[in-house]
C-alpha positions as YAML, in Angstrom:
chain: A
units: angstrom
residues:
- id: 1
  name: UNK
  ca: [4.37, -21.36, 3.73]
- id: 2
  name: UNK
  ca: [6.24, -18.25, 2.23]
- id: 3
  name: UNK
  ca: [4.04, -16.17, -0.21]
- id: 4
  name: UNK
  ca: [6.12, -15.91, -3.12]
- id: 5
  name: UNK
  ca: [5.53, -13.76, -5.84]
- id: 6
  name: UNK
  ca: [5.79, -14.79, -9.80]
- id: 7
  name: UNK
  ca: [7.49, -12.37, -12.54]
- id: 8
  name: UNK
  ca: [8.13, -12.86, -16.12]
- id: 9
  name: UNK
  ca: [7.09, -12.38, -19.57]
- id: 10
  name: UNK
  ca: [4.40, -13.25, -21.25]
- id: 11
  name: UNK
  ca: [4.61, -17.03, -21.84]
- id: 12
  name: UNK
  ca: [7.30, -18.00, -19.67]
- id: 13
  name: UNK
  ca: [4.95, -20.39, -17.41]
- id: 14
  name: UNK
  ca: [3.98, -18.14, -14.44]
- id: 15
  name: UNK
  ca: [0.32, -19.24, -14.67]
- id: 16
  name: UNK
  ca: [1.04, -22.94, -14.87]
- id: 17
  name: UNK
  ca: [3.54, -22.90, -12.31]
- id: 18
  name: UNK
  ca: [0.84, -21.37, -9.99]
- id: 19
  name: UNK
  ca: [-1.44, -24.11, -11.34]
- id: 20
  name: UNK
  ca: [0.99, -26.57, -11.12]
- id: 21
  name: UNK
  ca: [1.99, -25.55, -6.89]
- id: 22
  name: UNK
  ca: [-1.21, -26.04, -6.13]
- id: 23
  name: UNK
  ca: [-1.68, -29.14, -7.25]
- id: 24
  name: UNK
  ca: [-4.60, -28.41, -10.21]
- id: 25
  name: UNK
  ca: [-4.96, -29.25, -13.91]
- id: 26
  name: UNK
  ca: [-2.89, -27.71, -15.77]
- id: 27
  name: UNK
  ca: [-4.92, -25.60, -18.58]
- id: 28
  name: UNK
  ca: [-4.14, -22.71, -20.32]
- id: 29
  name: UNK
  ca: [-5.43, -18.79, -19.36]
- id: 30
  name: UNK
  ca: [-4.24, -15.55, -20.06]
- id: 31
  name: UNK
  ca: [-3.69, -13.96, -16.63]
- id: 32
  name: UNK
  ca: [-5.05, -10.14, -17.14]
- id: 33
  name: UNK
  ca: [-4.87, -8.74, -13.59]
- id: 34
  name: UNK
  ca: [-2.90, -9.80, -10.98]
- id: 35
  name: UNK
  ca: [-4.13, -12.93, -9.40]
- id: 36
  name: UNK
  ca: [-3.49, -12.96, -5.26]
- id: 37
  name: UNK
  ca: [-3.82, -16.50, -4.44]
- id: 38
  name: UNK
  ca: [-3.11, -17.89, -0.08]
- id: 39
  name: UNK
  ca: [0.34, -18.08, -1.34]
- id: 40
  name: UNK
  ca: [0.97, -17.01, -4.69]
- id: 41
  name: UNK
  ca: [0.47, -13.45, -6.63]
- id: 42
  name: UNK
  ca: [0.25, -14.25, -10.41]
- id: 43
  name: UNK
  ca: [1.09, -11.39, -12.12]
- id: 44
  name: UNK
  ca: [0.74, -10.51, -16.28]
- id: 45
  name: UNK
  ca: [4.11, -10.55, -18.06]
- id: 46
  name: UNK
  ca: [3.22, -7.24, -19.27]
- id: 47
  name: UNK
  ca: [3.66, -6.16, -16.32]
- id: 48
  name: UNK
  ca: [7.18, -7.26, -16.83]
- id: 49
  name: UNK
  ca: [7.40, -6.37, -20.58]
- id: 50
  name: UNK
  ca: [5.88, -2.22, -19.96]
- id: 51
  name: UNK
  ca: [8.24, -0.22, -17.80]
- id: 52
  name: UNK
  ca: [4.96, 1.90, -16.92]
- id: 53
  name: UNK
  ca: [3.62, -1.16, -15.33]
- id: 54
  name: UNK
  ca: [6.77, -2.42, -13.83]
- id: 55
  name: UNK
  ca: [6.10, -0.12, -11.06]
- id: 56
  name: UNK
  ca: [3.13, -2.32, -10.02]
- id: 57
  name: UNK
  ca: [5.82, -5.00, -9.52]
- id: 58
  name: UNK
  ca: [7.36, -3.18, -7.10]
- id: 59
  name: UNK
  ca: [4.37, -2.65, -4.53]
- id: 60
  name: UNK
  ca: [3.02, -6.09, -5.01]
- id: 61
  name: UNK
  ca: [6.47, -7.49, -4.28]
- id: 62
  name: UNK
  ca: [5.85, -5.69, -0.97]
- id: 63
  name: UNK
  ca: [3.08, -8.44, -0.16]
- id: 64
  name: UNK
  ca: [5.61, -11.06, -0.41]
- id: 65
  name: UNK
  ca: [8.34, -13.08, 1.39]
- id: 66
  name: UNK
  ca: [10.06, -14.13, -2.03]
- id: 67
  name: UNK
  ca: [10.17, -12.97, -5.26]
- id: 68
  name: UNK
  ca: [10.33, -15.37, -8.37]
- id: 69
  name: UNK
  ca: [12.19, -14.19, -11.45]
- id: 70
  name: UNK
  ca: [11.20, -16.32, -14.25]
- id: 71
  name: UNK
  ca: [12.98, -17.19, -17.03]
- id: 72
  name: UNK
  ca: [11.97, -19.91, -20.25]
- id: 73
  name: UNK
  ca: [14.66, -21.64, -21.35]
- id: 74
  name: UNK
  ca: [13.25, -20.81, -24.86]
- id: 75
  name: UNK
  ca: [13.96, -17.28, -24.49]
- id: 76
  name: UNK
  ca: [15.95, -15.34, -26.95]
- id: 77
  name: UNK
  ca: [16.76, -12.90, -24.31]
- id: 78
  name: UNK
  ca: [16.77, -11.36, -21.36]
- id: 79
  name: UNK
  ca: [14.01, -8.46, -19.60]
- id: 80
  name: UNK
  ca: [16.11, -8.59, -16.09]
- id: 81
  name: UNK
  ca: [18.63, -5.87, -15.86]
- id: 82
  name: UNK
  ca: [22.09, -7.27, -14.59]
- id: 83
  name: UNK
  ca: [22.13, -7.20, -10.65]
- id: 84
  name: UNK
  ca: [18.62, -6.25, -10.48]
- id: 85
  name: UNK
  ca: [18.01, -8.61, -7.22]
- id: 86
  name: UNK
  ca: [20.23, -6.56, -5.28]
- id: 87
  name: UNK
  ca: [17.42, -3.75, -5.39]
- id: 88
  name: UNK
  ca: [15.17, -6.41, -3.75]
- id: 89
  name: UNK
  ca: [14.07, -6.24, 0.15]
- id: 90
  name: UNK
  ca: [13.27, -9.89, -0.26]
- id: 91
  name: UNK
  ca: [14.82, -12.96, -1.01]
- id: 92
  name: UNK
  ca: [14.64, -13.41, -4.92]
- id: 93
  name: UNK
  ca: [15.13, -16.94, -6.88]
- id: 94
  name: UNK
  ca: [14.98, -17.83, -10.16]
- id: 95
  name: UNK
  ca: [13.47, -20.31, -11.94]
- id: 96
  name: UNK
  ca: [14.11, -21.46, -15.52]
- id: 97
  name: UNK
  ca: [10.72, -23.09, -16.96]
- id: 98
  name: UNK
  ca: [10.29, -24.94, -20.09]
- id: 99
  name: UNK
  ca: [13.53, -26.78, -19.38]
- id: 100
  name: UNK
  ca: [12.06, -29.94, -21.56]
- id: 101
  name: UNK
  ca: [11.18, -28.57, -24.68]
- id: 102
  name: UNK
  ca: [13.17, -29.22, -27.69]
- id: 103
  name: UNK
  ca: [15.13, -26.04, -28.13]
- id: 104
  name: UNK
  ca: [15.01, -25.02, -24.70]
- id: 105
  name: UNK
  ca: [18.60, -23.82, -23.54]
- id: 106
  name: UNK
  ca: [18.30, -23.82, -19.76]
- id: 107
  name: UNK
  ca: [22.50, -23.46, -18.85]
- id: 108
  name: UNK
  ca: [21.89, -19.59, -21.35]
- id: 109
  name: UNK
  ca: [18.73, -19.08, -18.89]
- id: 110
  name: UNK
  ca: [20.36, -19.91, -15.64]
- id: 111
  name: UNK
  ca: [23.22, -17.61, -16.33]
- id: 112
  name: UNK
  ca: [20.78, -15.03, -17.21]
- id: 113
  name: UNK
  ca: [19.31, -15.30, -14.12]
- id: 114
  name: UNK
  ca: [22.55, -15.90, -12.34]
- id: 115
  name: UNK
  ca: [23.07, -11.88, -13.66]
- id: 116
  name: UNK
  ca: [20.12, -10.61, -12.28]
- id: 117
  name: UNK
  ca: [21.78, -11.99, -8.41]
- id: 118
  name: UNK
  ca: [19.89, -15.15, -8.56]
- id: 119
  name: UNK
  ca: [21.78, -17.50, -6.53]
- id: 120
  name: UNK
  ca: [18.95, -19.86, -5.61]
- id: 121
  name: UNK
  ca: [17.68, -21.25, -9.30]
- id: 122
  name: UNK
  ca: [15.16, -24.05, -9.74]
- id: 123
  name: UNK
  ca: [15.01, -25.51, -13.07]
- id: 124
  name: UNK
  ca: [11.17, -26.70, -13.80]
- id: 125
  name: UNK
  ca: [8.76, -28.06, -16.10]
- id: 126
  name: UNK
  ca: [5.52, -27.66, -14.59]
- id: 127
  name: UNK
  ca: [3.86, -29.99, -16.93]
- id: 128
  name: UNK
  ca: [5.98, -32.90, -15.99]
- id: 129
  name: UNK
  ca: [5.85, -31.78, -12.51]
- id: 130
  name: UNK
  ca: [9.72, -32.08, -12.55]
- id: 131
  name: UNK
  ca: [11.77, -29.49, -10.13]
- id: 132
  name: UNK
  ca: [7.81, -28.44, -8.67]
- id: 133
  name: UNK
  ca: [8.23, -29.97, -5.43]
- id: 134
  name: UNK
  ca: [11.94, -28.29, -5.28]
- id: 135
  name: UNK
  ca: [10.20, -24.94, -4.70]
- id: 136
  name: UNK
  ca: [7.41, -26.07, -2.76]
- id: 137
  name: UNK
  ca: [10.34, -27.51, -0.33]
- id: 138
  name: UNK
  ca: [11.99, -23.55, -0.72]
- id: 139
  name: UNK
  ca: [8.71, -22.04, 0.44]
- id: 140
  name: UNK
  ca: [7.80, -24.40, 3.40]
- id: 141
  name: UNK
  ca: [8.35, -23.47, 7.04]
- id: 142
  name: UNK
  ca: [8.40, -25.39, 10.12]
- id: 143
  name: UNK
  ca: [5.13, -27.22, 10.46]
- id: 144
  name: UNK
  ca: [4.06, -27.33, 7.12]
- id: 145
  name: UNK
  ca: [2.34, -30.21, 5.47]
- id: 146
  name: UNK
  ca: [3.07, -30.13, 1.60]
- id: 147
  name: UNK
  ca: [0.96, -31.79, -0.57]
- id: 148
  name: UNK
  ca: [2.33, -35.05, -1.28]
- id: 149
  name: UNK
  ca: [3.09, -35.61, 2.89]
- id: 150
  name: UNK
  ca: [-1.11, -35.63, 2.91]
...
């Protein structure tokens, strides 16, 4: 399977979409540090949020085959500069989480992300588990066995 790493801010659903790709309980937690996982790194939304930290992005981003820009479709804005993927060694994606909640706007956050360079965007909702298996299916290579072929 790809390692894919997960940015946003704070909030957006990184943490629960890690949760929710590997196939756990859902539950709430703050992610402090960044979290390397077999095939995930978690990483704080501050460290999208501080430009200081943003630099961390960078070399952990190094570590993996795909970078995840995440977007809620809550958001009032955007933190991605326009054309930002095109900086990116890797192959990024976007994903636009939240997509069920009331005043979630997810056409606004997939145009966002469609800014950034995104041209592979998954629209989720990890509590539902809708659009999950979508990026599971993205990440798999030849010879993997996701988790609901078990």
């Amino acid at each position: 399977m790809k390692k894919i790493i997960l940015i946003g801010r704070t909030g957006t659903g990184k943490t629960t979409l890690t949760q929710a790709l590997k196939g756990k309980q859902i539950t709430y937690h703050k992610t402090q540090y960044v979290n390397h996982y077999d095939v995930i790194i978690d990483t704080p939304g501050e460290y999208c949020e501080n430009r200081t930290l943003a630099h961390g992005i960078v070399l952990y981003a190094y570590e993996a085959d795909v970078v995840g820009l995440m977007m809620s479709a809550t958001e009032d804005y955007s933190v991605y500069s326009p054309n930002i993927a095109s900086l990116a060694t890797r192959d990024v994606i976007g994903i636009v989480t939240k997509i069920n909640e009331p005043n979630a706007r997810v056409d606004l956050a997939r145009n966002w992300l469609r800014l950034t360079g995104c041209k592979t965007i998954f629209c989720i909702d990890s509590i539902t588990g809708e659009g999950v298996a979508d990026i599971l299916q993205y990440l798999s290579e030849t010879g993997d066995v996701l988790p609901w072929e078990k």
